[in-house]
C-alpha angles and dihedrals in degrees: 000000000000113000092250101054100054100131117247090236082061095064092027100064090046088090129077108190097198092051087069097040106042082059093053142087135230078346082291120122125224102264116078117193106193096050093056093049088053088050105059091039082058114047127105105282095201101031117212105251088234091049086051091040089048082053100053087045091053078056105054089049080068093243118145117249127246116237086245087059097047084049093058093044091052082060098067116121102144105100098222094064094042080058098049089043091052089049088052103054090046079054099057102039090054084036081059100019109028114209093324132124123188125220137213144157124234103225104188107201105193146345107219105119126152092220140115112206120162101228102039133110089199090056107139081233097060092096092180097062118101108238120211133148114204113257110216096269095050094058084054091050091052089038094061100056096047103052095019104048106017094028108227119166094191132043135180102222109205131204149176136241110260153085091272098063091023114154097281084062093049095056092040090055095052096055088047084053096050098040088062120106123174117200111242129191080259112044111297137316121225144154113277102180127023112193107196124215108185138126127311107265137183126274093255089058104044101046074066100055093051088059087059087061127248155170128225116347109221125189117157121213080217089213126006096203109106100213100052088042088067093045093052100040117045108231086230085066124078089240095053096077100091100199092048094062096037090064098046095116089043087068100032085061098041073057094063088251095126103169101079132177118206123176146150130235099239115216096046092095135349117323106223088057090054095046094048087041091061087044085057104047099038077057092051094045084053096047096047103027102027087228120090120198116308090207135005130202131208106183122169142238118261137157121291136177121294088350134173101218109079131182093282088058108141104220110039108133120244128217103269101046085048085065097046089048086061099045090056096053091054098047093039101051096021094180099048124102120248123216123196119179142212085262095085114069121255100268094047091060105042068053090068106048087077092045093068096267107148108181133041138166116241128184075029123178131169108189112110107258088010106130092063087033116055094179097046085057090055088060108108095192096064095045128093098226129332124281120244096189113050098175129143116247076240098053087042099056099045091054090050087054090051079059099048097245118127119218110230123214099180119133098172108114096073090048087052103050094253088137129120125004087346084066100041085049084051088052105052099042088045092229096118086059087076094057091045100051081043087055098032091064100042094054086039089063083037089066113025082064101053107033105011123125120242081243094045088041092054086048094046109044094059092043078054099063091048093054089050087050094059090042087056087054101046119018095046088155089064106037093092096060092033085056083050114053086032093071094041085059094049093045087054106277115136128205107025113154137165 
């Protein structure tokens, strides 16, 4: 169905009124925007250095910030706090998370959408873009080169808003994603989570499309800020209704989906708005719904095809306040996830391993089709924005374990019902960090063995041994099983988690 004759009912029907307003109060939403403007107006311009070292101890005591205090913390300008700020969120990402980083790919599925946004290369108004929405061979085909080939265990699915990848595609592309197996040189590589970042639908639907069995359920407000989301998304389109959107994990938890990813597109309107507004609405989702967000992203705006921000744009965000963008997060919501994409350079994300980011993509590609079909990735014109990291999920590994980070492959929370406020729980009292290191290592061998480089491998193994040897000083209960299954990975066995 081309882009221009989707019938008005369709995106009519798409929203459910009372599934905004049954969510609300006084008939007022959760972002207010006057007050965060005030706030930040307000704030200490010049914060005393104890009012800013009370907050990061508030912080390493794993207790959620208060927008006042995020305020004072986006007025920092003196050095020598940025640095201690910046000591204090490593702190307490190693302090949750340990030395891990998760990694992912991005598989974009198709770039219909019946949308208008601004700054979009999949806009329906775009006319030069080349539209496709991937058949059922062709996500196996794509399937089998990312967890056969490259060896990836997660991935993020994309889609577009439109008939053509309406809910009933969704679910029938996951299953198509998780049936696949790819024969290794040591059993088969698959897919073992698929996060799923797609428009906000309805209950009914998404209560589909957690049957279908997913992980974290993303969608990003891409800017809070009222004024400059109508500007951006015409009201005749399905994402221009603000509250619709605004509500979309209320619904996806009244669902039963309770790993949930918010996050803003930084450079649409003014940053600090953007920063004090998720603060706000990982705080609501914990007030209303007891769970706050399981991730949240932070990508950045770039260039896309036949869009409206240019170079002059005023509030493109530069690369210090992009740190410090990261560093507050950490230090305002310590147990979330943190998610940085390709779309940063190289440098800016070994950058953030030391910020408190915990998960990143790597040999990504976001052409549709793009992963069996290298030239097809090359093509501008069927990619969202431009990549800044190009790596290879190898590459990126080994220069992680150079580092000393070790790249974690596990999947096996949401298997084992650490979801939702259990994992959160988990989080804040670090106990879930045991599991994790236990798990890390175990995936790491995993895949080290079966996709590594000769170069990675000689990085890993040793890092390996390090990490076995911490778990022999510090997790002691463990140490029998994790001996165990250890030596069943290494003798060819796959998926083994604790």
């Amino acid at each position: 169905m081309p882009i221009e004759t989707v019938p008005g009912a369709w995106v009519n029907k798409r929203i459910k009124e009372d599934e905004i307003t049954k969510y609300m109060e006084h008939g007022r939403d959760f972002i207010p925007d006057d007050e965060i403007a005030f706030k930040i107006k307000n704030a200490p311009k010049d914060p005393a250095p104890q009012q800013v070292r009370d907050i990061l101890k508030k912080s390493m005591a794993i207790k959620d910030l208060t927008p006042d205090e995020v305020a004072i913390l986006i007025n920092v300008k003196d050095k020598s706090l940025l640095e201690e700020m910046r000591d204090t969120a490593f702190k307490i990402k190693v302090k949750i998370y340990d030395n891990r980083i998760v990694t992912f790919a991005p598989f974009y599925l198709g770039n219909f959408c019946v949308n208008s946004c601004a700054y979009c290369g999949f806009s329906k108004d775009n006319a030069t873009a080349k539209r496709k929405v991937l058949n059922e061979q062709e996500i196996r085909k794509e399937v089998e080169v990312l967890a056969g080939k490259i060896g990836h265990k997660r991935l993020i699915v994309v889609y577009g808003e439109h008939p053509k990848n309406d809910v009933d595609y969704i679910v029938e592309s996951l299953k198509t994603i998780y049936a696949v197996k790819v024969k290794t040189k040591n059993g088969h590589g698959s897919i073992r989570r698929v996060n799923v970042n797609a428009p906000a639908f309805s209950v009914d639907d998404l209560k589909k499309i957690n049957e279908a069995g997913i992980g974290t359920y993303q969608v990003f407000q891409e800017t809070y800020h009222k004024e400059t989301y109508a500007r951006m998304h015409p009201v005749s389109t399905l994402k221009g209704n603000y509250r619709w959107r605004l509500y979309c994990m209320h619904r996806a938890m009244e669902a039963g989906i309770d790993d949930v990813g918010i996050g803003a597109l930084f450079g649409l309107y003014d940053w600090r708005f953007e920063l004090m507004a998720l603060i706000y609405h990982t705080q609501e989702l914990e007030k209303k719904l007891g769970v706050g967000a399981h991730t949240i992203s932070f990508p950045r705006l770039v260039p896309a095809l036949n869009s409206v921000i240019t170079p002059d744009w005023p509030y493109l965000v530069n690369d210090e306040d992009f740190k410090k963008i990261m560093m507050i997060i950490r230090l305002a919501v310590p147990y979330t996830g943190m998610i940085i994409t390709a779309r940063e350079k190289a440098s800016i994300r070994d950058e953030a391993l030391m910020l408190g980011v915990t998960q990143m993509d790597a040999s990504s590609r976001i052409a549709i089709g793009g992963y069996s079909d290298v030239v097809t990735a090359q093509e501008k014109n069927k990619q969202q924005f431009i990549l800044g990291d190009t790596r290879s999920l190898d590459e990126l590994i080994r220069d992680f374990a150079q580092k000393g980070i070790i790249t974690s492959f596990c999947t096996a929370g949401y298997r084992c019902g650490r979801t939702g406020k259990c994992i959160m729980d988990l989080l804040r009292s670090g106990a879930e960090g045991k599991f994790c290191k236990l798990n890390a290592v175990l995936t790491f061998q995993e895949w080290l063995d079966d996709f590594g480089s000769e170069d990675t491998r000689r990085m890993g193994l040793p890092l390996i041994e390090k990490e076995i040897a911490e778990i022999k000083a510090k997790n002691p209960k463990a140490l029998d099983m994790f001996l165990q299954y250890h030596a069943r990975i290494k003798k060819g066995e796959r998926d083994l988690y604790l």
